[in-house]
N, C-alpha and C positions, 0 to 999 in steps of 0.2 A: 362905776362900781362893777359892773356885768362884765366888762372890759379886762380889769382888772384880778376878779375870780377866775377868767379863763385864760388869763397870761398867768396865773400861779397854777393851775392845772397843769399846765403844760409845761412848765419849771418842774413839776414834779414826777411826769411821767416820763422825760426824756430824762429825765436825773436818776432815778428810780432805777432805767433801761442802762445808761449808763456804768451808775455804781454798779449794778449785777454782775454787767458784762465785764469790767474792770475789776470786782472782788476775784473771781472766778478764774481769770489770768492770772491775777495776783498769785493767788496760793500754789498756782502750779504752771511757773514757766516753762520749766524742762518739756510740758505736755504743750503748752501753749505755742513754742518753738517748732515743734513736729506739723504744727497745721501752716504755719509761717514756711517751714520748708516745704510743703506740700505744694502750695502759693506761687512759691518761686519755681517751684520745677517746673510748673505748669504754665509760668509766665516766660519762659523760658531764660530765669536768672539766676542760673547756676551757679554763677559768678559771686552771687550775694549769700549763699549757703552759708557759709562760717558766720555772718553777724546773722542768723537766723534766732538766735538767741538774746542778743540786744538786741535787737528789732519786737519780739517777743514781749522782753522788758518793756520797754518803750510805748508800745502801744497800749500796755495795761494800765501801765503810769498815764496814758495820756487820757482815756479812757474814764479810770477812778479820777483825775482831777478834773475832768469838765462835768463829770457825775454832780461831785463833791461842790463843786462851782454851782453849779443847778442849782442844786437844792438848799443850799444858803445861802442864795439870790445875790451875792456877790458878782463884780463886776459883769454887770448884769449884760448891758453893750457886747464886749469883748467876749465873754461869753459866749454870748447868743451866735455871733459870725463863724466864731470856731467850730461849734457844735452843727453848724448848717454846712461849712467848710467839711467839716468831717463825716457829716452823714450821704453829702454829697459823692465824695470821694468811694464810700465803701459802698453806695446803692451801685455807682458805675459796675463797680467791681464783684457785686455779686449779681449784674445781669451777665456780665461778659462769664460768669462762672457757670450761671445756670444755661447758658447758651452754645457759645463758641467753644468757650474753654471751661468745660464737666469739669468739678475738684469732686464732687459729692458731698462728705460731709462737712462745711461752711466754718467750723470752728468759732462763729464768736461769740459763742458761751461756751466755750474751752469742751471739754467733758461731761459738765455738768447737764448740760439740754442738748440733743442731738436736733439738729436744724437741716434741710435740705436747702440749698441753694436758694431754691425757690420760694420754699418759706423765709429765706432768711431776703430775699428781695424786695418779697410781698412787706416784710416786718419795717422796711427802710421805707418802701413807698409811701408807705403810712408816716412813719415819723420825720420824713424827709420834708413835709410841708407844715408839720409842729414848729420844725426847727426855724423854716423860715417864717412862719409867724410870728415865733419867737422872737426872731431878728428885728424885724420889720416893728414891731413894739416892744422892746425891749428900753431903757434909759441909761442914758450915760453918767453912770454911776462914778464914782472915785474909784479905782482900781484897789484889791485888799490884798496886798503882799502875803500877809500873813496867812488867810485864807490858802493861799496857793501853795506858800513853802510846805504848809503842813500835810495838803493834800500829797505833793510830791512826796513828802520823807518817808509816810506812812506808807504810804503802796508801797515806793523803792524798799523800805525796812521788810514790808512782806514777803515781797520778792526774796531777796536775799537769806531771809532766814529759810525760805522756801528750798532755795539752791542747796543752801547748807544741810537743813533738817530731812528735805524731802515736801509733798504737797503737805499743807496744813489738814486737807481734805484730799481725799485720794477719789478719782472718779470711775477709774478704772476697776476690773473687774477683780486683778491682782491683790485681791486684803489679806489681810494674815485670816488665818480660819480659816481660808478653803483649801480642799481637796484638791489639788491642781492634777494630781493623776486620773482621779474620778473624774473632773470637769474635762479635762483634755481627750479621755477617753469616749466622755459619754459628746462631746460635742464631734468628734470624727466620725463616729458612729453613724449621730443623725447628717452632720454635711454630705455623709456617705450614701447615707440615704437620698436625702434630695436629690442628688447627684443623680441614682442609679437609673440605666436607662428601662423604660417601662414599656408592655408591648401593646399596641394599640391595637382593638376592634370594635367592631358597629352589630348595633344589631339585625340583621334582617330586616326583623317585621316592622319596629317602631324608627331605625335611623340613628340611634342614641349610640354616643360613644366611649365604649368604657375601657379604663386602662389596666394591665396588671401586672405584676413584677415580672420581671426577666424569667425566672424559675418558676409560676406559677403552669401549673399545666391543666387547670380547672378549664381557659376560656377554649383549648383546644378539644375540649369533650364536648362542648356544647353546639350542638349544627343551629343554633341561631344566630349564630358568631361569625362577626366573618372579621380574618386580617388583614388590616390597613396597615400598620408598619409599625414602627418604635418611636419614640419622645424620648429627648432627657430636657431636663428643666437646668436650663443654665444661669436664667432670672434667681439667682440667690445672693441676698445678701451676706457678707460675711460678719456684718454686727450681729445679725443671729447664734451665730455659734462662735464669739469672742476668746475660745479655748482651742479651736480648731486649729487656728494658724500656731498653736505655741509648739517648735521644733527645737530637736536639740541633734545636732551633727555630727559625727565624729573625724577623725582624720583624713578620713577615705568617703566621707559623703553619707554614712549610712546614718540614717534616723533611731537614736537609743533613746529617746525622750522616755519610752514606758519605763526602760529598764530604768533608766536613771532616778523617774519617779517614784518607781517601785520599791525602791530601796527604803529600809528602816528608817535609816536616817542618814541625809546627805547634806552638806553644806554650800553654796554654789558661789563662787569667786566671779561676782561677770563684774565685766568689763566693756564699754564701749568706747571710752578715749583713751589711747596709747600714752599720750602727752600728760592726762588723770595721773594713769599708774604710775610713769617715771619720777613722780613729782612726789607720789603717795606709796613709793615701792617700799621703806619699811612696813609701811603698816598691813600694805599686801602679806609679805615676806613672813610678816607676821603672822596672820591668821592660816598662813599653811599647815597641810597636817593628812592624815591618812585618809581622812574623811570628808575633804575639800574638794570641788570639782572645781578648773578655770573656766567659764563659760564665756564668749566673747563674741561681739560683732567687729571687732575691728582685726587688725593682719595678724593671726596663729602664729605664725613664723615671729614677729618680734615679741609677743606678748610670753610664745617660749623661751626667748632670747632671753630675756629681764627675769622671770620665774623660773625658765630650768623643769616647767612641768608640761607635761600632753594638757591642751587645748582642745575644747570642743565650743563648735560654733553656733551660733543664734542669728534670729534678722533685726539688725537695729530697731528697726519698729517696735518687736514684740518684746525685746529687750528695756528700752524705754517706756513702754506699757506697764511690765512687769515691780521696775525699780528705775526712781530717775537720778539716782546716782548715778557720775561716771565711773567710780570703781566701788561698789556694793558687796552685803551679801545679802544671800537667799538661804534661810535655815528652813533647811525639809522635816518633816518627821514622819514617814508613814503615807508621803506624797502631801501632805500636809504642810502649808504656809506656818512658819513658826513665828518667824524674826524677817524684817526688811529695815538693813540699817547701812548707810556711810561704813565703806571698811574703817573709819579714821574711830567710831563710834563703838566697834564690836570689839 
């Protein structure tokens, strides 16, 4: 009986860990793809870049179905081996992360939970020997087809409407309602801050060491003061200030993001797949207009080719942050997020 309460414990907490982590991919592959590419860069599988995306898929589907498997004690054996199989495979791969090869932030809770490496090791280490308890007492059940098809269609259906609609849930900082002038502003601001370099002295009498801005000229009046040199703080994260990195480029390099924010109201045509747009160039074509900007991470040159309009560029990343459409818009008002929709949609 005792036996038996703690083989369903542990059906539930690995099932639990499971479905999260599989919901969470579900709703937003486009983002869950971005940490898949980060993977590969860093494994150095450059080569596997383009199915970064099915890959993405895939592991979310595999994910929510041994979740789903878990927790309705279904093939319960089979199961169990995958789930140890699998846990096995991702602890390798996030010590070799937290060690040899830094990614930072771990990705598998997509957006939703920021994990470091290390926590996300320590989180495996722990469920890594659930699984094989699991294993180790688990029963050889009948196999439930049915169980399984439904767990697949449901994720895959997620997914997919996902790609289509966009996230079901958006984790990123990008929601309609904000300021993106104000946020972008005010977070350069402060990364500018952290940045700046500060001028360092000690005190005489007690030894203490205190810092002050490049411009302050207070610690230079004080003869208790004596200087030791300059600091800048390089230790910064960039998830701190998630507005900092948003840039907008124009033909020649120059940085117009205020101005472009600044404006009453602007409408932003981005773009990050060439191959997107050829395919969806009515609907582009269509939403052109005086008040339209092209914004793109992928080649200016042919995206002017296909449009016929000046192109201003962005970093894929912040791009797909922003909207995970391949061909999107951005309705501004006032530097203000209005509309994030599919151009096929607007």
């Amino acid at each position: 009986m005792q036996e038996g309460r703690i083989y369903t414990i542990l059906r539930w907490v690995l099932g639990s860990v499971f479905i999260f982590s599989g919901v969470v991919k579900c709703i937003d592959p486009v983002g869950t793809s971005v940490f898949v590419e980060k993977y590969l860069a860093t494994y150095s599988l450059e080569a596997l870049l383009p199915a970064a995306l099915p890959i993405a898929i895939a592991l979310a589907v595999t994910e929510f179905t041994l979740g789903q498997m878990l927790l309705s004690g279904r093939a319960h054996r089979l199961t169990a081996i995958a789930t140890t199989l699998f846990m096995a495979v991702f602890t390798l791969v996030t010590l070799l992360s937290a060690t040899v090869l830094p990614i930072g932030d771990c990705g598998c809770f997509g957006d939703a939970v920021k994990l470091t490496p290390w926590q996300t090791f320590t989180k495996n280490v722990v469920l890594l020997p659930m699984a094989i308890c699991l294993w180790r007492g688990a029963k050889a059940e009948r196999f439930n087809l049915l169980s399984l098809v439904v767990a697949v269609v449901l994720s895959l259906g997620i997914n997919l409407y996902a790609l289509r609609r966009g996230p079901i849930v958006d984790f990123m900082p990008y929601d309609e309602g904000v300021n993106l002038c104000e946020a972008v502003l005010r977070d350069r601001r402060a990364l500018e801050e952290q940045r700046a370099v500060q001028l360092v002295f000690r005190r005489a009498t007690t030894g203490e060491e205190l810092t002050f801005n490049a411009d302050d000229a207070t610690p230079w009046t004080d003869d208790d003061l004596e200087y030791v040199g300059t600091r800048q703080n390089d230790d910064i994260s960039a998830a701190k200030f998630p507005f900092a990195e948003f840039a907008i480029s124009n033909a020649v390099g120059e940085d117009v993001t205020l101005d472009v924010l600044g404006r009453k109201s602007v409408t932003l045509l981005t773009i990050y797949d060439v191959e997107a747009l050829e395919r969806h160039l009515d609907d582009a074509l269509r939403v052109m207009g005086d008040d339209v900007m092209v914004v793109t991470s992928a080649s200016t040159q042919r995206v002017n080719e296909l449009l016929g309009t000046e192109c201003y560029s962005i970093d894929a990343m912040t791009l797909r942050s922003v909207l995970r459409s391949r061909v999107g818009i951005v309705v501004l008002s006032e530097g203000t997020i209005q509309r994030k929709c599919d151009v096929r949609d607007y």
